[in-house]
C-alpha positions as CSV (number, residue, x, y, z in Angstrom):
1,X,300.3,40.4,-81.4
2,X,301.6,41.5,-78.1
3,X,301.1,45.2,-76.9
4,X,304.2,47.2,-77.5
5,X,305.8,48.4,-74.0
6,X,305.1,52.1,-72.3
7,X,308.8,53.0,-73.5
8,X,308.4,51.7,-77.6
9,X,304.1,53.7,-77.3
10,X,305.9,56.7,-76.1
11,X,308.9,56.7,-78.3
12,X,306.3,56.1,-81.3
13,X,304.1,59.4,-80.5
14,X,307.6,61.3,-80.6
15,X,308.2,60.0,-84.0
16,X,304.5,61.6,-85.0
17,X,304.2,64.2,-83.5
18,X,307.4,65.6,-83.1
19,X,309.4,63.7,-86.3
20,X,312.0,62.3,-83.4
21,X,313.3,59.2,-85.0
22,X,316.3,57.4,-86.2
23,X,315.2,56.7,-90.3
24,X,312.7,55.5,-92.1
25,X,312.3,52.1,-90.8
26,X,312.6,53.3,-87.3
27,X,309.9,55.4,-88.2
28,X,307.7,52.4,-90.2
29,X,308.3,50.6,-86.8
30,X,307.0,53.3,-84.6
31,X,304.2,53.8,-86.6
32,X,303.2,50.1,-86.6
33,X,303.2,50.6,-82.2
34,X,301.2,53.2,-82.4
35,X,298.3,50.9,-84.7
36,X,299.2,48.4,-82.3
37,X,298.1,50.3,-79.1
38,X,295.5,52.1,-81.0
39,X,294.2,49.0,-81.5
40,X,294.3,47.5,-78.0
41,X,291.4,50.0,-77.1
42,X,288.6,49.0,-79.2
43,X,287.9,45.6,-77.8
44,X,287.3,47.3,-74.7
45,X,285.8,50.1,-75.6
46,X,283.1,48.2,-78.3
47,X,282.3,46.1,-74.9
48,X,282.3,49.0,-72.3
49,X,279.4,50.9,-74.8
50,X,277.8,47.7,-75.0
51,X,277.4,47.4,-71.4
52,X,276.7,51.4,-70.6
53,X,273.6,50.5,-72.7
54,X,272.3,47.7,-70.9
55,X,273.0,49.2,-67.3
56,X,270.9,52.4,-69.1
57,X,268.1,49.9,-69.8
58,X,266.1,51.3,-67.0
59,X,267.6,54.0,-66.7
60,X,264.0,55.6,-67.3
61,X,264.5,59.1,-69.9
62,X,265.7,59.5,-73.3
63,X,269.9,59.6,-74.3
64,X,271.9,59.0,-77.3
65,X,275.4,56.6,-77.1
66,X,278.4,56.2,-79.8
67,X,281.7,55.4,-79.3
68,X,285.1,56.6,-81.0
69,X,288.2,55.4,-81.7
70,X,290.2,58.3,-82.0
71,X,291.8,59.4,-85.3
72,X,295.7,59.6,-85.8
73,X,296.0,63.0,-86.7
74,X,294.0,64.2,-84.0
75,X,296.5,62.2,-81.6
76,X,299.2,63.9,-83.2
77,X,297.5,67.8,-82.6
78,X,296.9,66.6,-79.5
79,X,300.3,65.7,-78.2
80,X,301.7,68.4,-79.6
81,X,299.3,71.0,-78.2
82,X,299.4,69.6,-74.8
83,X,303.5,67.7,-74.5
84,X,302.5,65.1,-73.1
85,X,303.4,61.5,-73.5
86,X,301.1,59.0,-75.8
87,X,300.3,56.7,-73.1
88,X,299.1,59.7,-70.6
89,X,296.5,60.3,-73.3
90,X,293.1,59.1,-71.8
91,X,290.9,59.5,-74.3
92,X,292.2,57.3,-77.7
93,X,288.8,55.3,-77.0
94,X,285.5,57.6,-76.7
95,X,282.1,57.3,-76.1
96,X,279.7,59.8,-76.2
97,X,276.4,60.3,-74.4
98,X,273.9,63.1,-75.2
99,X,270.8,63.4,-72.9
100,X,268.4,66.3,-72.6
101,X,269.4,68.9,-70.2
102,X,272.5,69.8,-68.1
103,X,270.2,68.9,-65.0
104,X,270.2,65.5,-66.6
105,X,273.7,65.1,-67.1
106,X,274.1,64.8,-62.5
107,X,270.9,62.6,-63.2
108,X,272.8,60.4,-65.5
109,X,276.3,60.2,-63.8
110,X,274.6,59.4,-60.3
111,X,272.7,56.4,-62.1
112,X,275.8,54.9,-63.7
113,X,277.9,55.6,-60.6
114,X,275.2,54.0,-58.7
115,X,275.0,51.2,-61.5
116,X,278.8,50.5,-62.1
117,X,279.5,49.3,-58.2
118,X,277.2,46.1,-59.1
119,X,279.3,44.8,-61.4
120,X,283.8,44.3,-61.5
121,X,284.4,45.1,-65.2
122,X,285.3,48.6,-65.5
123,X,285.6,50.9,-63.0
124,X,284.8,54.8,-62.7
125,X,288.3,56.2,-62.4
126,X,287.5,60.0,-61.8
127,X,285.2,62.7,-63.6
128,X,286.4,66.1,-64.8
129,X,283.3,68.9,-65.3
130,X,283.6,71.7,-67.5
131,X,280.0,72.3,-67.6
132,X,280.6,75.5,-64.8
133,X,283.2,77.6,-66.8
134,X,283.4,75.7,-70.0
135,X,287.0,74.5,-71.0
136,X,289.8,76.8,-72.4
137,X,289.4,79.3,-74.5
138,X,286.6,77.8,-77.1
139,X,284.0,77.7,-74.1
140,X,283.5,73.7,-74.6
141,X,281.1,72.4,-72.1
142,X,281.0,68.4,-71.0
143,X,281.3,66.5,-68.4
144,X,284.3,63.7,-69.0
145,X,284.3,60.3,-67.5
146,X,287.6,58.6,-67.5
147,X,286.8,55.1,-67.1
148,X,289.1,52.1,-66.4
149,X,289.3,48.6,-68.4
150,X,291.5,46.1,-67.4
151,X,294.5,48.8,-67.4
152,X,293.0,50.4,-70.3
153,X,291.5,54.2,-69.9
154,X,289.0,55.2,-71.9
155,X,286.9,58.4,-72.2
156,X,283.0,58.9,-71.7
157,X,282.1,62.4,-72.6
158,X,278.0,62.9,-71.2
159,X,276.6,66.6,-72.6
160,X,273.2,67.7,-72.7
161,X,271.3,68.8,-76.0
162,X,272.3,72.4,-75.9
163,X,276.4,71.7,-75.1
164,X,276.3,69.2,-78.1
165,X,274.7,71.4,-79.8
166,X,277.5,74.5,-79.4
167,X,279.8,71.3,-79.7
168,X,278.4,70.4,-83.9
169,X,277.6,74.0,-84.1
170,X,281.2,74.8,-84.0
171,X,282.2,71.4,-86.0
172,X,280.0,72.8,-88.9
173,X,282.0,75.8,-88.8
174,X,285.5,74.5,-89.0
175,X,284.4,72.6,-92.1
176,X,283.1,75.4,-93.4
177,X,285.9,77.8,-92.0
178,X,289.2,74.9,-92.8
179,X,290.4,75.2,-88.9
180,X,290.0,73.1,-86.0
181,X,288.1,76.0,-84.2
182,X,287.7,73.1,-80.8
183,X,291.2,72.9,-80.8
184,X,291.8,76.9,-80.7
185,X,292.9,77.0,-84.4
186,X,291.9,79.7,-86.2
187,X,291.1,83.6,-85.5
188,X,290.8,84.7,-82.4
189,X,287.5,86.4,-82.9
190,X,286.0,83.9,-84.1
191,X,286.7,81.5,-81.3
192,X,285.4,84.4,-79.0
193,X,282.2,84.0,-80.9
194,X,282.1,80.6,-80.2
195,X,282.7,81.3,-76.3
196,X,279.9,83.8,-76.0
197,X,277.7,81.8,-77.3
198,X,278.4,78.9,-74.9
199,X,278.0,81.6,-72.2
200,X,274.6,82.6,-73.2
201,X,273.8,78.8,-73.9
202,X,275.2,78.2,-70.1
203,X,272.8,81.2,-69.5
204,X,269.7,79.3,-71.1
205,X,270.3,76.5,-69.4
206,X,270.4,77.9,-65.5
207,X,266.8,79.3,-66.6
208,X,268.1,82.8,-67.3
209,X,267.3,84.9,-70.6
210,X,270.1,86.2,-72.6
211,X,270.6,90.0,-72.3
212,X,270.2,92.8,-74.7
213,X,273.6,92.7,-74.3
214,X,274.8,89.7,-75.4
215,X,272.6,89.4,-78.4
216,X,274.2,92.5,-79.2
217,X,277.6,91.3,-78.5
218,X,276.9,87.8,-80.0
219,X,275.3,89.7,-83.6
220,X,278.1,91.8,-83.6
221,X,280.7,89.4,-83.5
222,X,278.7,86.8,-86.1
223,X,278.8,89.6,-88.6
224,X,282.8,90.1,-88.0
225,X,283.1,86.9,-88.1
226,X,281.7,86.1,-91.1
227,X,283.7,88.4,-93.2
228,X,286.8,86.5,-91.3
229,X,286.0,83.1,-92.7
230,X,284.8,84.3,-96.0
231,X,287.9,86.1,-96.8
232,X,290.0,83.1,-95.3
233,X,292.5,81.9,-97.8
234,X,291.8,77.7,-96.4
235,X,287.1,78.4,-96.6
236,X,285.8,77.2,-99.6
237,X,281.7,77.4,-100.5
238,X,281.1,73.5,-100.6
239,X,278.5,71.8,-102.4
240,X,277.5,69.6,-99.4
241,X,274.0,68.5,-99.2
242,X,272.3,65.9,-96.4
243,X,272.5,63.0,-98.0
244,X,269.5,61.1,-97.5
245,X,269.5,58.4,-99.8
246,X,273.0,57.4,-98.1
247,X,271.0,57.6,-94.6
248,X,268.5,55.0,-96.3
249,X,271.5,52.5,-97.9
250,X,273.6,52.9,-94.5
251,X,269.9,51.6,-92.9
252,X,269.3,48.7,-95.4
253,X,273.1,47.8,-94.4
254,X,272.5,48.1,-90.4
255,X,269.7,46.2,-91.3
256,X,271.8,42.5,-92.3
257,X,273.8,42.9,-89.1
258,X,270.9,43.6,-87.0
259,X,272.0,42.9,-83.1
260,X,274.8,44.3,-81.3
261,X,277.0,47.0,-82.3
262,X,278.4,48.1,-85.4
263,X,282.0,49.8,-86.2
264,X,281.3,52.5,-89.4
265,X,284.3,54.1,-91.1
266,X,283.5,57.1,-92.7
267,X,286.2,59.4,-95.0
268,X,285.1,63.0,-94.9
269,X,286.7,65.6,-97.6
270,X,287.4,68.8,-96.2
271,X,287.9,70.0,-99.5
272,X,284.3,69.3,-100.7
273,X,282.6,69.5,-97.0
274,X,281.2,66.3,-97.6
275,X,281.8,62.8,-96.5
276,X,283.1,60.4,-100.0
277,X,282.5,57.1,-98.3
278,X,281.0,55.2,-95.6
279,X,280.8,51.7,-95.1
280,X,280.1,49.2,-92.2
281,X,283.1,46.8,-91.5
282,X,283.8,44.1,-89.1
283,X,282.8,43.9,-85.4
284,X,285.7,42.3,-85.0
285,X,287.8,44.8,-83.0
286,X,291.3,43.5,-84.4
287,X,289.9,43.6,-88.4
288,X,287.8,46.8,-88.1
289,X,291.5,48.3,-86.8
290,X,293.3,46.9,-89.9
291,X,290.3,48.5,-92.1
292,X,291.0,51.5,-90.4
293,X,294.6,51.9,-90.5
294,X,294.2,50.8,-94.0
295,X,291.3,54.0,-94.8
296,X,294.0,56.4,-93.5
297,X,296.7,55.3,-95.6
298,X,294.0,55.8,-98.7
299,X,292.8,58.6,-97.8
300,X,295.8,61.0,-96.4
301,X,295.0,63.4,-93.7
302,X,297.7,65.8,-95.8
303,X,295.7,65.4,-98.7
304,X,292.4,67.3,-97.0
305,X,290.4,63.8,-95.8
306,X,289.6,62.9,-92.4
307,X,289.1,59.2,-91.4
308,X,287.0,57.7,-88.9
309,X,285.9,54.7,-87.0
310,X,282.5,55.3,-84.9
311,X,280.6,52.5,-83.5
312,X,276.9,52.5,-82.5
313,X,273.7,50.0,-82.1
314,X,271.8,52.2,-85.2
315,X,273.3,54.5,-87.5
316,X,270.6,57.1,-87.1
317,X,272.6,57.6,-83.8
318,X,275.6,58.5,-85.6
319,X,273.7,60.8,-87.1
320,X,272.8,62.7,-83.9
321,X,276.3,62.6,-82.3
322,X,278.3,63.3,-85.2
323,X,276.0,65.2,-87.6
324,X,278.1,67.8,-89.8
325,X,279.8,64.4,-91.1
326,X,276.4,64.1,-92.8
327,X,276.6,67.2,-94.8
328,X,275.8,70.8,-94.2
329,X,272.5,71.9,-94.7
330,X,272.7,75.4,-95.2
331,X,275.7,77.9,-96.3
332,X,273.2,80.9,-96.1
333,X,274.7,82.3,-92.9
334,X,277.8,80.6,-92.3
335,X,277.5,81.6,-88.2
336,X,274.1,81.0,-86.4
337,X,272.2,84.1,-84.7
338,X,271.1,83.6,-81.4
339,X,267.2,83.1,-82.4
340,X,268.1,80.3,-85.1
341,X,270.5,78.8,-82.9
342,X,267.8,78.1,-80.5
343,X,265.3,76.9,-82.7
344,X,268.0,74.6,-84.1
345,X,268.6,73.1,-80.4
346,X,265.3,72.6,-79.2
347,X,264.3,70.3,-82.3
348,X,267.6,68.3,-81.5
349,X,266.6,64.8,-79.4
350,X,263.5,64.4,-79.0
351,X,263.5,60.8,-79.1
352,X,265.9,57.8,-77.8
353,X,267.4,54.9,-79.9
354,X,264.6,52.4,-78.9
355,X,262.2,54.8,-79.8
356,X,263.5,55.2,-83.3
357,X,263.9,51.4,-83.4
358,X,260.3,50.7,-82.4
359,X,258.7,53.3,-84.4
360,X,261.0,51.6,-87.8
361,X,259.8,48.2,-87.2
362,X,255.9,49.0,-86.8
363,X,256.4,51.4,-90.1
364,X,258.4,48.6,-91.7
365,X,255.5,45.6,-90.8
366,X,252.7,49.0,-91.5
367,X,251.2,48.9,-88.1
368,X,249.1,52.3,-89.0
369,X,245.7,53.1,-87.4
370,X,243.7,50.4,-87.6
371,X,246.3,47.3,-87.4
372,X,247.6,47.4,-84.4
373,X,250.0,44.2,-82.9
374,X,250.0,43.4,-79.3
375,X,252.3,45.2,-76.8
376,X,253.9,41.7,-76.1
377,X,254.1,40.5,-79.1
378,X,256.0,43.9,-80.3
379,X,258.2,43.7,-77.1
380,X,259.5,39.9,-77.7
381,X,259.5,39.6,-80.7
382,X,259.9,41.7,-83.3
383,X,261.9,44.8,-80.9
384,X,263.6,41.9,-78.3
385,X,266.8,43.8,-78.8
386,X,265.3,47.0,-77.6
387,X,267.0,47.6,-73.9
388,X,264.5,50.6,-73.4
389,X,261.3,49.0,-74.7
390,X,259.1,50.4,-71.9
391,X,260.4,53.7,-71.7
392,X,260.7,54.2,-75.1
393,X,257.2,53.2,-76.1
394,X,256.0,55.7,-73.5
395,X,257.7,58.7,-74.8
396,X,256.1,58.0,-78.1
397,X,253.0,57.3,-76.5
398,X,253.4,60.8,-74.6
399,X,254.6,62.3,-78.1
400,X,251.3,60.8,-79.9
401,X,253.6,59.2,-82.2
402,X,251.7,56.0,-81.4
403,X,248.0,54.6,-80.2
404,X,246.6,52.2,-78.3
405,X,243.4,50.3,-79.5
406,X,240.4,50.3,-76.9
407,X,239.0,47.5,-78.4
408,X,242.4,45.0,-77.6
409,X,244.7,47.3,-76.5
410,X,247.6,47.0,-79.5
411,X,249.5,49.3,-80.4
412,X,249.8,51.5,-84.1
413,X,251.4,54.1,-85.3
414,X,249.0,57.5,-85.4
415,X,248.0,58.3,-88.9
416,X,247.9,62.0,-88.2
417,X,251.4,62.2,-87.0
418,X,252.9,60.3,-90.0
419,X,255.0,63.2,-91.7
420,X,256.5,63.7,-88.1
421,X,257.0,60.3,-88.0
422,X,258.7,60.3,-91.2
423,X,261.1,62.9,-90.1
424,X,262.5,60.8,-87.3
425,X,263.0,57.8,-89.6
């Protein structure tokens, strides 16, 4: 089908977002151009992810990549909050990269701007920081990539492990709280919570230590806010666990489509704080669409679920960039102190994809101790699809995650280390 024009797009996210249309089968119609351009950005954006990995392939340090399409009602907030037109909207296809520190986000932006002038796909169309100040009033800190596809736009967000972490922190909240806290919903105060603390994260960062202060400030505020959310009439105690059996059957899944990159939809209840289903569907970019469009008419964003479509090479990836859709762990203290918030951040990435991927395939084939298999029989063979291979084996090598034999220099996986190891996987 061909791509609705600029005029039919823009008239459809007036229909959505602010109910301008002529009756019910105008509105059908609209809808339908809205799918329809939706749609038009996965193909590119499935491939563009794709190919970020593979110029990243020497790129030498450890990241995490997934990709986005974005959901309906969040288009709908969004042109509302900002009145702008559908097609100015620069961000309805997302990927996400996650890398260490903020020093490494400049690091990785050089590289790909460096890496993107070899080749005439996409292009690099401009980059917008918000790492300095953080962005409005929530404090959200990122730096955005608007790339350019054959006349699409598409988004690439890069953050280090401390900015994603503020950025789940104050995910798991909303669920917890029932308000789109990113998107300034919600009580003041408890957005000004949310801002502190990605102040004193910003702090962390730059090598300073927070003040007396601002743990004062920040304790202070966690305590009022607290009481806000509790006595919220929309927060609910959920009982949301991390699911790990579902991590294992989402694996085992992964695991018949092996190569490549996969398109998840998962449906997450904001009535029970926990995601109801998950399922892989078709790397096709036009059926995985129609599977999606078809999710969101099950499962009603008016009824309390949100639907989405995520794509990634390993699901344990999705994991990392989109965790609170895994459950929440703990409901003891709704907000995070300072102290526990960076424990919780410094145990966040410590390991790539490739890593992950190597260190599944010796546990799966029980390379332990003793039986080893040889570097180059690991690298084409059984972890060929493994862009990092190199890199990867030497941060678990650094880790002492794995060992090398003296005797014929084959690799393992280090006996000692194997509840660690366990962890990862």
């Amino acid at each position: 089908m061909a791509l609705p024009s600029r005029t039919k797009i823009d008239k459809a996210g007036l229909a959505l977002a602010k109910g301008k249309f002529r009756d019910e089968v105008d509105y059908i119609e609209l809808e339908e151009a809205l799918d329809e351009y939706r749609k038009a950005h996965l193909q590119p954006l499935s491939e563009t992810t794709l190919e970020l990995q593979q110029l990243l392939a020497n790129y030498g340090a450890p990241y995490y990549i997934a990709q986005r399409l974005k959901r309906k009602p969040q288009i709908v907030r969004k042109l509302n909050r900002l009145s702008v037109r559908l097609t100015q909207l620069q961000d309805i296809g997302g990927c996400r990269i996650i890398v260490h520190r903020n020093s490494d986000v400049d690091k990785l932006y050089k590289y790909l701007r460096d890496s993107v002038g070899a080749q005439n796909v996409f292009i690099i169309d401009r980059a917008t920081d918000y790492r300095e100040m953080g962005r409005d009033d929530t404090g959200y800190r990122a730096l955005h990539v608007i790339l350019k596809r054959g006349g699409i736009f598409l988004e690439l967000q890069i953050r280090s492990r401390i900015q994603h972490y503020w950025a789940e922190s104050i995910e798991r909240t909303s669920v917890i709280y029932g308000y789109y806290l990113k998107e300034s919903e919600g009580n003041s105060k408890v957005i000004k919570y949310f801002k502190t603390l990605s102040d004193v994260f910003c702090e962390i960062e730059a090598g300073r230590e927070a003040s007396v202060d601002q743990r004062l400030r920040i304790d202070s505020l966690r305590s009022e806010c607290e009481q806000i959310i509790l006595q919220s009439d929309r927060h609910k105690v959920f009982d949301s666990f991390v699911n790990e059996d579902i991590i294992l059957t989402l694996t085992e899944k992964e695991g018949r489509n092996p190569a490549g990159l996969n398109n998840w939809i998962l449906v997450f209840d904001w009535n029970a704080g926990a995601f109801v289903s998950w399922d892989i569907v078709s790397r096709n970019a036009s059926d995985a669409v129609e599977t999606y469009i078809e999710y969101e008419r099950m499962f009603p964003v008016e009824s309390g679920y949100e639907v989405v479509l995520v794509g990634s090479s390993e699901v344990a990836t999705v994991r990392q960039t989109h965790s609170h859709y895994f459950g929440i762990e703990s409901y003891d203290n709704i907000l995070e102190n300072l102290d526990t918030s960076i424990v919780g951040f410094t145990r966040k990435i410590d390991i790539d994809v490739g890593a992950r991927q190597i260190l599944a395939c010796l546990q799966r084939r029980h390379f332990w101790g003793k039986k080893t298999i040889a570097k180059d029989t690991l690298s084409n063979h059984f972890c060929k699809d493994v862009l990092t291979f190199d890199s990867s084996l030497k941060t678990l090598a650094d880790r002492g995650l794995i060992q090398t034999s003296s005797l014929n220099g084959g690799v393992s996986l280090n006996v000692r280390k194997k509840s660690e190891i366990e962890q990862y996987l």
